[in-house]
N, C-alpha and C positions, 0 to 999 in steps of 0.2 A: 509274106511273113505272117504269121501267128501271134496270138499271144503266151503261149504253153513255156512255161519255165524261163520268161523274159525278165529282166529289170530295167527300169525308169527311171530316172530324176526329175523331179516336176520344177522348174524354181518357183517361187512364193507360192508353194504348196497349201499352205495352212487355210486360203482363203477365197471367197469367189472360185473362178472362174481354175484356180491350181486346186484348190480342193475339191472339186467336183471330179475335174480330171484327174486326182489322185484316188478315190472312192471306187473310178469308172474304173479303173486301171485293175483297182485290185479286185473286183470283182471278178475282173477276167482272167485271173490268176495270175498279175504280172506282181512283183518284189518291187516298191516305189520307198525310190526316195525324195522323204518332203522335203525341200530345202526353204528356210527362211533367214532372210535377215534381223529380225526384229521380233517379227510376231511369233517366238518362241511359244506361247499358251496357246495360239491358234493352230500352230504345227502338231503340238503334242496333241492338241483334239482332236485332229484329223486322222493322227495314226492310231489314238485309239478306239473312233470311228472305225475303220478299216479293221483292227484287229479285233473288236468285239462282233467283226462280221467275219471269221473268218481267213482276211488276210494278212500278206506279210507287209510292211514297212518300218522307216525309222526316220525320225528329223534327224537333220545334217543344217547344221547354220553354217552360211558362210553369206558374205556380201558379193555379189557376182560381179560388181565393179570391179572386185579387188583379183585378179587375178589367182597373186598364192593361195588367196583364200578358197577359190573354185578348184584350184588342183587338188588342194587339200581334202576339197568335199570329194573329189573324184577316188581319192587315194581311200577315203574312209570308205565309202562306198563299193571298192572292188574288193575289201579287207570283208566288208560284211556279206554280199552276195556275189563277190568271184568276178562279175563282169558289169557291163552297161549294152544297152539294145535301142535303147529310146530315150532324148532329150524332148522332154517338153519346155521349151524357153518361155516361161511364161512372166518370171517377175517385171515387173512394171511399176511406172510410178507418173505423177500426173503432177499439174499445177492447176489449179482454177481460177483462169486469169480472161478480163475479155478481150474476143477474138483480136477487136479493131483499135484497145490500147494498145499499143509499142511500147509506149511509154513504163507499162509494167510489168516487161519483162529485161531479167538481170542479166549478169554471168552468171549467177548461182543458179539460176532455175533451166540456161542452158546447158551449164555445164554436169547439173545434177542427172538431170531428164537425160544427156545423152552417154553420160557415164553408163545408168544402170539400164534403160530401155534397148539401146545399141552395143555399146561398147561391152554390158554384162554379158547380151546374147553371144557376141562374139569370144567372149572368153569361156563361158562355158563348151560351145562347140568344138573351139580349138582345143577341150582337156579332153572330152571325147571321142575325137576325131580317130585319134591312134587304135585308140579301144573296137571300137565300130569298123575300121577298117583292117581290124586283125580278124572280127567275126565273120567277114566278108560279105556280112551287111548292117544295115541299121539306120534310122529313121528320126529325123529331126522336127519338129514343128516348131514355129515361131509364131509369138501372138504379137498380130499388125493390131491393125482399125478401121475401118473405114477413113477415120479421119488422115489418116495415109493417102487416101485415095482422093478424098475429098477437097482436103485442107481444111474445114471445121471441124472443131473438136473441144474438149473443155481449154485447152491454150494452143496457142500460134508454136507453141515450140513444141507440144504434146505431137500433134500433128505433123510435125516434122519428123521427129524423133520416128515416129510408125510410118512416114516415107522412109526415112533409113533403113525402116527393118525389112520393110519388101525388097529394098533393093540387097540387103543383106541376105537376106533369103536365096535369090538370083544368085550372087557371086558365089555363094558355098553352095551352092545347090554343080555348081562347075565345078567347083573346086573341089569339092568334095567325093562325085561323080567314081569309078560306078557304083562304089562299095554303099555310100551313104545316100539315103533319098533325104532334099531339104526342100521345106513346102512351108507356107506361113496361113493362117486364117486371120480373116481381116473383122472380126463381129463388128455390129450396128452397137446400137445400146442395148447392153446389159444390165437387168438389177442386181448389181454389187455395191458392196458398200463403199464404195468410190463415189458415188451420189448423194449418199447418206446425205439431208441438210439442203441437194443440191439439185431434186427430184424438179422441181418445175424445168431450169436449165436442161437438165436431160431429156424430156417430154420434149420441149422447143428446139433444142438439138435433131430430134427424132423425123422433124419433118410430116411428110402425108407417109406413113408407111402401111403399105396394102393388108398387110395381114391383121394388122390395129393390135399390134401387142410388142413387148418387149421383150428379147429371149431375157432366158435364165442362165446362169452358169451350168446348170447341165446341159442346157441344150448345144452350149459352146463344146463342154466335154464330149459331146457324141460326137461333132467333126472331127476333134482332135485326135477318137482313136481311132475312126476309120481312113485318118489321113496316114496314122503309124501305120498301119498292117495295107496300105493298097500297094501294092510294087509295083504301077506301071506310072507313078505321078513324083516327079521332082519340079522344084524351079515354079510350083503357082502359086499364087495369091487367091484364097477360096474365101469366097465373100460369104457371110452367114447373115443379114442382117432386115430380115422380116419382110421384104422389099424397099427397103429406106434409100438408097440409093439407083430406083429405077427411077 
């Protein structure tokens, strides 16, 4: 698959790691849409980032926890460019809690984290699903962690939440089969403003990492779209993270 007359949904488009991958996207001629929850001013800069270079998108708000709300975004969506080709599942959200309290983590900070990190990814997949398997193809990416892999990360439940999404990756990646390829990326640390405040923790997070740098949210967006357009890769977990995890 290509990028030539595609469209995208990025979710939390507007920032890091969704807006690099929304920029990258449309450069290469794909139609994106940025979805946010919240950060409404960071979406709309994004898009017109993008359109003062050129390309097509639009913010679309919806909460991806919330189901109706992700069909909804799906409905506006096929209303403004006709179809869907690629979900980037990117929104995410964190707690900064340490590893080895128990003690400070709730039901609010489980239930939040696996609302929108898991349970969102899965509801946007399931509104696409139909879409992408009437094109008779189309291409999923899910943002994991390392800390998935690892179990450290900025909290014990963050880390959980990005095991879920690998293994959620897996299940749709079957389930979805042959029409749809579903693949997740796992980045190291990233400079996004999820650190903002919390830079030292991220460095000591980071460990001995061989290459002695920290990617960027672009550099995260270059896997994501050559994981869209590769046809011969469903069901992996693609690690990006400087050698931090060797």
């Amino acid at each position: 698959m290509d990028f030539k007359d595609k469209v995208a949904i990025v979710t939390g488009g507007g920032t890091g790691i969704g807006r690099a991958t929304s920029i990258k996207l449309a450069k290469q001629g794909v139609s994106v849409v940025v979805n946010f929850s919240k950060s409404k001013v960071d979406a709309e800069e994004t898009v017109k980032i993008i359109r003062e270079n050129g390309g097509s998108a639009i913010a679309i708000q919806a909460d991806v926890s919330m189901d109706e709300e992700v069909r909804k975004m799906v409905e506006e969506t096929l209303k403004a460019f006709g179809t869907v080709n690629f979900l980037v599942n990117n929104a995410s959200i964190t707690r900064q809690l340490p590893i080895n309290d128990l003690e400070s983590v709730n039901d609010d900070t489980w239930n939040t984290l696996f609302d929108i990190n898991v349970k969102g990814m899965f509801n946007c997949a399931r509104a696409v699903a139909p879409i992408l398997k009437k094109n008779k193809q189309g291409a999923i990416v899910n943002l994991g962690s390392i800390a998935g892999l690892t179990g450290l990360g900025s909290s014990l439940p963050y880390a959980v939440s990005k095991a879920a999404v690998h293994g959620l990756t897996k299940s749709l990646a079957y389930a979805l089969a042959p029409e749809i390829r579903v693949n997740s990326v796992a980045p190291g640390a990233v400079d996004t403003r999820w650190w903002k405040g919390n830079e030292e923790k991220m460095y000591a997070l980071s460990g001995n990492i061989l290459l002695k740098r920290i990617s960027t949210p672009e550099d995260i967006a270059d896997i994501i779209c050559a994981i869209l357009v590769q046809d011969s890769m469903t069901g992996q977990i693609i690690t990006v993270d400087n050698g931090q995890t060797m």
